[in-house]
KEMARMAR-798868 format. One record per atom (N, C-alpha, C, O): atom name; x, y, z; residue number from 0. Coordinates in pm, whole numbers, plus 50000, padded with zeros to 5 digits. Atoms other than C-alpha are relative to their C-alpha. Layout:
// residues N
{a = CA, u = X, v = Y, w = Z, k = NUM}
...
//
This chain:
// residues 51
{a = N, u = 50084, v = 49882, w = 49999, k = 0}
{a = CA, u = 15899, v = 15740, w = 91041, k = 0}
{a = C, u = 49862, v = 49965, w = 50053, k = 0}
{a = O, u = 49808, v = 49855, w = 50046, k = 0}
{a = N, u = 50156, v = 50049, w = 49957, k = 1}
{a = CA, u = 15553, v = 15778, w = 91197, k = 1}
{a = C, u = 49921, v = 50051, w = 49913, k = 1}
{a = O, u = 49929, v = 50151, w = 49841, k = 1}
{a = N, u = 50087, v = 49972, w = 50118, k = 2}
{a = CA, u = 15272, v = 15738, w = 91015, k = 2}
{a = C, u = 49883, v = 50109, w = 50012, k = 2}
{a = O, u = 49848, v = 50130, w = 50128, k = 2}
{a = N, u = 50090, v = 49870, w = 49962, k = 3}
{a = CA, u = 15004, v = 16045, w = 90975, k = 3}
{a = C, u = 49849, v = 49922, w = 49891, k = 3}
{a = O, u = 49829, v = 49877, w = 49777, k = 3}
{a = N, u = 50143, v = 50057, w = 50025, k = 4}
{a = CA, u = 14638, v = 15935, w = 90965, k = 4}
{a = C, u = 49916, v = 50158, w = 49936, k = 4}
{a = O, u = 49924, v = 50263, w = 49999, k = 4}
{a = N, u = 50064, v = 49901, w = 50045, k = 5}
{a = CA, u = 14433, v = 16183, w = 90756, k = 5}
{a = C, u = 49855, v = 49990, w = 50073, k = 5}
{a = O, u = 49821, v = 49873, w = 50055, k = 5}
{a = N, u = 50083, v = 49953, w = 49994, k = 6}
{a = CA, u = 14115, v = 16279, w = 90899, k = 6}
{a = C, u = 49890, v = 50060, w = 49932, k = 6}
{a = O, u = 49908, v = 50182, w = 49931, k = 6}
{a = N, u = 50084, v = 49926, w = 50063, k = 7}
{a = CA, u = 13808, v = 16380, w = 90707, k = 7}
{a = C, u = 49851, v = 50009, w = 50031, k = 7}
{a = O, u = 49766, v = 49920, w = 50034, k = 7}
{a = N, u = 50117, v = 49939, w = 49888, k = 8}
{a = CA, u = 13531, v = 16578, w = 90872, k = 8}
{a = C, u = 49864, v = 50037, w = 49887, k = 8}
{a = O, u = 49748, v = 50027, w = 49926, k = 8}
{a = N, u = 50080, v = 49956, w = 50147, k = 9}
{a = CA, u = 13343, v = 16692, w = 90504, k = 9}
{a = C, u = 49853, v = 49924, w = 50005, k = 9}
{a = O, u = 49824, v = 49820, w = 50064, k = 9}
{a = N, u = 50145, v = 50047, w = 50000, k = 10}
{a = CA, u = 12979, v = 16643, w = 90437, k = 10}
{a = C, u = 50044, v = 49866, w = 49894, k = 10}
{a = O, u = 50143, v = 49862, w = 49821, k = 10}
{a = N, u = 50029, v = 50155, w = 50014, k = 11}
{a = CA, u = 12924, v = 16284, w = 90328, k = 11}
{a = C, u = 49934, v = 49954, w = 49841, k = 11}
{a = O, u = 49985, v = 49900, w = 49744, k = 11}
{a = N, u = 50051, v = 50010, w = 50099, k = 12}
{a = CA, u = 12623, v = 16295, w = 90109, k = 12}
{a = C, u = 50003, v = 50145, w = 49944, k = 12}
{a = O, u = 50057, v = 50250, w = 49978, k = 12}
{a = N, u = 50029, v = 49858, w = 50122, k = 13}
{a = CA, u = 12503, v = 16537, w = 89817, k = 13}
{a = C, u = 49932, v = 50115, w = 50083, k = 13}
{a = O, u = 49964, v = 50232, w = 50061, k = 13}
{a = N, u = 50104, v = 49928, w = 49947, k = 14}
{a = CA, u = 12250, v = 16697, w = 90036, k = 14}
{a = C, u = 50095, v = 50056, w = 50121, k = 14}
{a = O, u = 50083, v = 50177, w = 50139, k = 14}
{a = N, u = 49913, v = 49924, w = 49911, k = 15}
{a = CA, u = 12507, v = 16774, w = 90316, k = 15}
{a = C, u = 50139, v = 50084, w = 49933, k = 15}
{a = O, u = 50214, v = 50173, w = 49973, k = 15}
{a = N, u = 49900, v = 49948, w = 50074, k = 16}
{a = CA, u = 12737, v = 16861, w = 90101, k = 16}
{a = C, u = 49946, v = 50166, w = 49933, k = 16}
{a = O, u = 50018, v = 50263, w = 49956, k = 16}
{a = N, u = 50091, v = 49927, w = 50060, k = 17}
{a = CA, u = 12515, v = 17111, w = 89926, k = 17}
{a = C, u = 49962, v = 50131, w = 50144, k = 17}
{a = O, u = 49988, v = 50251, w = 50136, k = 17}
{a = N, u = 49998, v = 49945, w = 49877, k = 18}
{a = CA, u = 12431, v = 17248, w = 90280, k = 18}
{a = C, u = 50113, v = 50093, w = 50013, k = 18}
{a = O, u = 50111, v = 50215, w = 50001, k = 18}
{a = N, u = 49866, v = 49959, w = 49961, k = 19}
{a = CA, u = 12784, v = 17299, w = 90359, k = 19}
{a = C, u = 50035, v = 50080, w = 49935, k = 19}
{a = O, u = 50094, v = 50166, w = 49999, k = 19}
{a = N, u = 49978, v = 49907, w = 50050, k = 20}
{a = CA, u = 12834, v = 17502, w = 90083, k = 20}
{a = C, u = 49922, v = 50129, w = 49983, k = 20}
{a = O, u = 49971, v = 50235, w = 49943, k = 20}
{a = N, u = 50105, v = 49918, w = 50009, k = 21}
{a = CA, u = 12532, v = 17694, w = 90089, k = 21}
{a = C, u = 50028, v = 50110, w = 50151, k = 21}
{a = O, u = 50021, v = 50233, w = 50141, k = 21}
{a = N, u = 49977, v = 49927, w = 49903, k = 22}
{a = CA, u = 12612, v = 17812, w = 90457, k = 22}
{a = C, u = 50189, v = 50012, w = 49995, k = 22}
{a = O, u = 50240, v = 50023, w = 50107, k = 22}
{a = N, u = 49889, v = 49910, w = 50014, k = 23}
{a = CA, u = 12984, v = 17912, w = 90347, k = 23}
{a = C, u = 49950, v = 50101, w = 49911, k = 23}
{a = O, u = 49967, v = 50214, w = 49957, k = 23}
{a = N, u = 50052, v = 49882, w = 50067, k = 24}
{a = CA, u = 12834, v = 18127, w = 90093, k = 24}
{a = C, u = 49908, v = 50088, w = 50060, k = 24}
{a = O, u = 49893, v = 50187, w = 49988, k = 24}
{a = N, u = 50068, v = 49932, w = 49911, k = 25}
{a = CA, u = 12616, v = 18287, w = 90328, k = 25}
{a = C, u = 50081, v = 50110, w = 50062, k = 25}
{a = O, u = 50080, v = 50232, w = 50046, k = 25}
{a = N, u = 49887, v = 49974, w = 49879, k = 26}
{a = CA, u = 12885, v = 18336, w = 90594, k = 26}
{a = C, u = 50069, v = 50124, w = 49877, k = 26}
{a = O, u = 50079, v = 50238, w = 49923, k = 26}
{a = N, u = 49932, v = 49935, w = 50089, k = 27}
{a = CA, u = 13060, v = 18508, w = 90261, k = 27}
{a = C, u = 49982, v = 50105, w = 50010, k = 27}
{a = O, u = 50046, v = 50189, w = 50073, k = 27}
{a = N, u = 50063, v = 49901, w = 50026, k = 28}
{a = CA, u = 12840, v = 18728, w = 90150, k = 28}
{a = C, u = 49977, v = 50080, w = 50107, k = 28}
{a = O, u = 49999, v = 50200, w = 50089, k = 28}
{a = N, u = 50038, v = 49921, w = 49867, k = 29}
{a = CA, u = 12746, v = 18857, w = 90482, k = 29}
{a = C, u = 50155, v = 50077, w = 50037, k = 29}
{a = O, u = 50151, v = 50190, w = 50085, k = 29}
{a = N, u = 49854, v = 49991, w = 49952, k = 30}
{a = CA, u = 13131, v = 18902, w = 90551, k = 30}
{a = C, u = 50045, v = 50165, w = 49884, k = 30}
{a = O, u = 50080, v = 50280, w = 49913, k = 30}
{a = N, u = 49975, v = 49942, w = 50110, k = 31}
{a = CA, u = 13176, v = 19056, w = 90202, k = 31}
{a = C, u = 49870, v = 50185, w = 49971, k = 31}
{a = O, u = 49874, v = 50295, w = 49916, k = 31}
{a = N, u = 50134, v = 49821, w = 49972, k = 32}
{a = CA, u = 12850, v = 19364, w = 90256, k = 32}
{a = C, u = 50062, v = 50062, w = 50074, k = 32}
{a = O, u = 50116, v = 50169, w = 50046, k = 32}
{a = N, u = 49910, v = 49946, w = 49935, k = 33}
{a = CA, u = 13008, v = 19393, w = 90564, k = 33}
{a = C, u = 50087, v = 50126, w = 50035, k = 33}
{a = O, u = 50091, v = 50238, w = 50087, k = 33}
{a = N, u = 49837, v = 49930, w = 50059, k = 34}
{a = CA, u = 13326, v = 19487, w = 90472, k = 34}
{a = C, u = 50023, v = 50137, w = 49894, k = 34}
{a = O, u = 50110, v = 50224, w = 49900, k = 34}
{a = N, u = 50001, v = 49887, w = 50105, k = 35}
{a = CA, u = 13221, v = 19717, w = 90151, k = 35}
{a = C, u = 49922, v = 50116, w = 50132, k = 35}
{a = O, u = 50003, v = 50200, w = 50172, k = 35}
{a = N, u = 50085, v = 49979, w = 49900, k = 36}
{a = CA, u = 12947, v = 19859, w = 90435, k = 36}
{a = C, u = 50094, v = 50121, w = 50069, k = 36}
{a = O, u = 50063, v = 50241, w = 50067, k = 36}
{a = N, u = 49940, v = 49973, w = 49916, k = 37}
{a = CA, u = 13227, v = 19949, w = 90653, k = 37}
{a = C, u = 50111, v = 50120, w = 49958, k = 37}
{a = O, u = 50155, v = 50215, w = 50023, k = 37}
{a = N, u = 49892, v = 49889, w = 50101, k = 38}
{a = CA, u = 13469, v = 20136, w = 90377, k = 38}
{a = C, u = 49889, v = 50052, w = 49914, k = 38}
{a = O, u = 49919, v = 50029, w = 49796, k = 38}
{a = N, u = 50091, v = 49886, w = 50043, k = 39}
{a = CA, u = 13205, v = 20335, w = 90253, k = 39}
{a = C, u = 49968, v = 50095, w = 50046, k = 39}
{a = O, u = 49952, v = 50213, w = 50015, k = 39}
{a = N, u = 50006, v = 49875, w = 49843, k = 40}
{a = CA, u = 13154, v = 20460, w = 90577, k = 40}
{a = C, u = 50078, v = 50088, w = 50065, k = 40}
{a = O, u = 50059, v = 50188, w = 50133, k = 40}
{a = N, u = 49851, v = 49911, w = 49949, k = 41}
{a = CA, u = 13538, v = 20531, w = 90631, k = 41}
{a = C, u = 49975, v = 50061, w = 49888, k = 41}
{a = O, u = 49923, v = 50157, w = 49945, k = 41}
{a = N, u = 49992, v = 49941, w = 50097, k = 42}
{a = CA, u = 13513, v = 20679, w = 90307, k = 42}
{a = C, u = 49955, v = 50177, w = 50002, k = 42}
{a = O, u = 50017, v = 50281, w = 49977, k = 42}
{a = N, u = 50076, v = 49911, w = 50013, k = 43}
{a = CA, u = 13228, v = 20909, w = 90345, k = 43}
{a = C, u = 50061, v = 50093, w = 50153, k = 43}
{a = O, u = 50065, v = 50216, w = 50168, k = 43}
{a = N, u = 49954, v = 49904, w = 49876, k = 44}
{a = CA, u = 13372, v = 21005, w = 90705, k = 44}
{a = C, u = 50161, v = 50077, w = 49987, k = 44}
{a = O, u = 50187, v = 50177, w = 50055, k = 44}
{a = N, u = 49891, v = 49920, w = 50075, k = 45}
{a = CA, u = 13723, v = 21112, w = 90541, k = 45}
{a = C, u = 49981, v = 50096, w = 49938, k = 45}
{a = O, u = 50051, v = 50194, w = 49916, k = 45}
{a = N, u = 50061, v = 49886, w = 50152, k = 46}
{a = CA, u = 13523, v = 21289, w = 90290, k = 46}
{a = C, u = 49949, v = 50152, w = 50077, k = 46}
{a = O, u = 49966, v = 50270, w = 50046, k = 46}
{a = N, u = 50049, v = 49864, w = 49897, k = 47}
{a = CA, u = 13353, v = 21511, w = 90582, k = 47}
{a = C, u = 50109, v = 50065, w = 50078, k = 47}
{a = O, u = 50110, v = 50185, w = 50108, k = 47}
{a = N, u = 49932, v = 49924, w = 49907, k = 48}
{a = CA, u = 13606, v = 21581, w = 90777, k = 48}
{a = C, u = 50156, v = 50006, w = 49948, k = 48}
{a = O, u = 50230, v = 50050, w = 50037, k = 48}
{a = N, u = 49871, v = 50012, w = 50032, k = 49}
{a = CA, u = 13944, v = 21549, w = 90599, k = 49}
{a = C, u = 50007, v = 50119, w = 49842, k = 49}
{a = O, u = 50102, v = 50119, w = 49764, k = 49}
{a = N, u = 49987, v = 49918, w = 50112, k = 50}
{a = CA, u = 13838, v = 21840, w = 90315, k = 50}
{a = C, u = 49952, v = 50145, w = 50099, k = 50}
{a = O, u = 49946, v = 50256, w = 50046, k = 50}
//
């Protein structure tokens, strides 16, 4: 069988590490307003025109 080399790309220290998570939670949240943002809007535009 051939052998499979793992790879690991991950922040290193505390402080990159810390980073790294700080800009996925960003990316999140932004994703997550978004998204409510967006079905509020279908919401309210169902609401006008579908009664």
């Amino acid at each position: 069988m051939a052998d499979q080399t793992t790879v690991v790309t991950g922040a290193e220290t505390p402080e990159a590490f810390l980073a790294d998570r700080q800009a996925f939670w960003h990316s999140w949240t932004h994703f997550v307003i978004g998204t409510t943002i967006g079905v509020v809007i279908l919401l309210i535009l169902m609401a006008i025109f579908l009664v």
